[in-house]
C-alpha positions, 0 to 999 in steps of 0.5 A, spaced: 483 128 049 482 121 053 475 119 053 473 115 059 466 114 063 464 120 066 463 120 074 457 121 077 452 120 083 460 121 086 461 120 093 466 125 097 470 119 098 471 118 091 471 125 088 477 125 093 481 119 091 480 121 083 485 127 085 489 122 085 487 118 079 487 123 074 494 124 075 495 118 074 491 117 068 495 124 065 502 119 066 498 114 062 498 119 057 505 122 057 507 114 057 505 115 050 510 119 047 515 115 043 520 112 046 517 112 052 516 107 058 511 104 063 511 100 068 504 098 072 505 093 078 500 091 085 506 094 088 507 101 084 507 104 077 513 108 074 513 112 067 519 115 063 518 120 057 524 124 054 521 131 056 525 136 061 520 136 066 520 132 073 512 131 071 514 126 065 518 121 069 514 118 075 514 114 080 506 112 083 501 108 085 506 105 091 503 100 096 510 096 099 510 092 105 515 095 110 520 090 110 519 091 102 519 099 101 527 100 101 529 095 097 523 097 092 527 104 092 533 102 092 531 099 084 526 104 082 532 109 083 537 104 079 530 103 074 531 110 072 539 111 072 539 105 069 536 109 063 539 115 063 534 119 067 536 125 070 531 126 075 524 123 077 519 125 082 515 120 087 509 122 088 505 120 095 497 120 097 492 118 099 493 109 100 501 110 100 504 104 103 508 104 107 506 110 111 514 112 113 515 112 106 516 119 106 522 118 110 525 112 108 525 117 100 530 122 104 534 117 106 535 114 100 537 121 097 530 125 095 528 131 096 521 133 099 518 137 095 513 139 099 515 146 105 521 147 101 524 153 099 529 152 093 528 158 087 527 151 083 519 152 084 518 159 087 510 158 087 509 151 087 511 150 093 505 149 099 506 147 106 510 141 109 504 136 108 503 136 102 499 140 097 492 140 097 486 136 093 480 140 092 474 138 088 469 142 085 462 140 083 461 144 075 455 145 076 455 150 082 460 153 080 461 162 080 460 163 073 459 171 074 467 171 075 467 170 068 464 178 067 470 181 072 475 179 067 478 185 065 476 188 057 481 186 053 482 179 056 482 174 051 482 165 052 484 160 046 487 155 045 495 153 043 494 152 035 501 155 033 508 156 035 508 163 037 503 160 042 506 155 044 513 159 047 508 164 049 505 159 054 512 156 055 514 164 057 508 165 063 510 158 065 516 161 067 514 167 069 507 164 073 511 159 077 519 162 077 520 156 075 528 154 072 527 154 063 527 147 062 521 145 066 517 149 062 519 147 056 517 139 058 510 142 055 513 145 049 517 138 047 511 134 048 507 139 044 512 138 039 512 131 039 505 130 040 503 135 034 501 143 037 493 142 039 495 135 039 496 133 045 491 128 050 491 134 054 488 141 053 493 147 053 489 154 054 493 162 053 490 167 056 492 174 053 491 181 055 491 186 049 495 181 045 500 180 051 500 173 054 498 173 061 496 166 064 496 159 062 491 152 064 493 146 062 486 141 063 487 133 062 480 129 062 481 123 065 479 118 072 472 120 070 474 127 071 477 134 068 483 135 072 487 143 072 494 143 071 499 148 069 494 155 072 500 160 071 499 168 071 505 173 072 506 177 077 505 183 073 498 180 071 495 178 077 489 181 082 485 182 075 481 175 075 485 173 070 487 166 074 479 166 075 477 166 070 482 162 065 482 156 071 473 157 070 472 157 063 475 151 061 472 146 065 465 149 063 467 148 057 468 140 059 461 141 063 457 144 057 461 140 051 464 134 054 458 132 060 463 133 065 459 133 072 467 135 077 473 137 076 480 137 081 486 139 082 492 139 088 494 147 090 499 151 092 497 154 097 498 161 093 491 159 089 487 155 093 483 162 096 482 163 089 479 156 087 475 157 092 472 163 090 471 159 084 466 154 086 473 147 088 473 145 096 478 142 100 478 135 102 482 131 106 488 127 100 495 131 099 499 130 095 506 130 095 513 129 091 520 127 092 525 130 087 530 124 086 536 128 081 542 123 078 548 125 081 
């Protein structure tokens, strides 16, 4: 997993800005794949790797003057066609410029991602403005969640195959999502190695049978959740609680982490707070761009 020098004495400004940042970080790391592209500049940073998952391939990081910024996507666009990518996602948040780059992405044939109602996400969708940052401070955190999980319940590592598709199984059932999204992870985890990956992939069960997922990337100084899922069948039982909570312990007590962030449906935000995350001012959104 990344190594990188550990936030601390952090302000509010720069807790809220490394929502952000870790994202990026975990790009970074997708970059790595074989046969994968990153490109870095002042003006935006872009990734492309193989995996069928949106999250795989990237536009971020935009700081484009106004007389610049429809130019500059109308590039990236060919950038990505050019290569055969059949989607990518522009993300936005805090400092993207310019401002209206939301409205100029739609014009040129995105898809605002944020308050839309399309079956390809169900419950990842959040409001209009963007999904929410939070941020959590890990060593005020309610542990005593941890005690309310239900007997049975179980929380390890990915280390095989059978786990592996078993995380791939909540992906879908958690977030209603289409197959080949969730199977992005499992195509990484292949190439990469199973418990190889840069990021930490957890499966919760309960009495043999799997019930929730948390993927954890260290980067930006911080421990960023992703990927928190639990099905339908399997909520109301602290379960998202407690598989969200327990690995970002683990990053405290192990690794010497002082924070972790992530960015919300607005489903779970009520359950990170309970946990011990706050909102903050930053959202981030995402434009869906499909070829053809």
């Amino acid at each position: 997993m990344t190594t990188n020098p550990v936030l601390k004495n952090a302000t509010n400004e720069q807790l809220s800005l490394a929502v952000q940042t870790n994202l990026w970080a975990l790009f970074r790391e997708m970059a790595t794949l074989p046969d994968s592209q990153l490109e870095e500049t002042t003006k935006l940073s872009r990734h492309l790797s193989s995996p069928t998952n949106p999250m795989y391939k990237g536009v971020w990081g935009t700081d484009l003057a106004p007389d610049e910024a429809d130019s500059a996507i109308r590039e990236t666009i060919d950038w990505f066609k050019s290569r055969g990518a059949p989607f990518f996602f522009w993300w936005i948040g805090p400092g993207t410029k310019p401002d209206d780059i939301g409205k100029r992405l739609v014009e040129h044939g995105l898809i605002d991602m944020e308050g839309q109602t399309k079956e390809m996400a169900k419950y990842i969708i959040s409001t209009a403005s963007g999904a929410p940052g939070m941020i959590a401070d890990l060593h005020k955190m309610n542990e005593s969640l941890l005690d309310k999980t239900p007997q049975g319940f179980e929380m390890n590592d990915v280390q095989n195959e059978k786990d592996l598709q078993d995380f791939k199984r909540v992906l879908i059932e958690g977030y209603d999502i289409p197959e080949p999204m969730a199977d992005g992870w499992v195509q990484a985890a292949h190439e990469f190695g199973i418990g190889k990956t840069p990021w930490r992939m957890v499966l919760g069960r309960l009495n043999g049978e799997p019930v929730g997922t948390n993927i954890i990337f260290n980067g930006a100084g911080v421990v960023g959740v992703y990927g928190i899922a639990v099905p339908p069948s399997a909520r109301g039982k602290g379960i998202g609680a407690a598989i969200t909570l327990k690995p970002v312990l683990d990053a405290r007590d192990k690794d010497g982490y002082n924070h972790a962030v992530l960015f919300s449906t607005e489903m779970g935000a009520p359950v990170y707070e309970r946990i011990g995350f706050r909102m903050t001012d930053v959202r981030i959104n995402r434009y869906l761009w499909r070829n053809g």
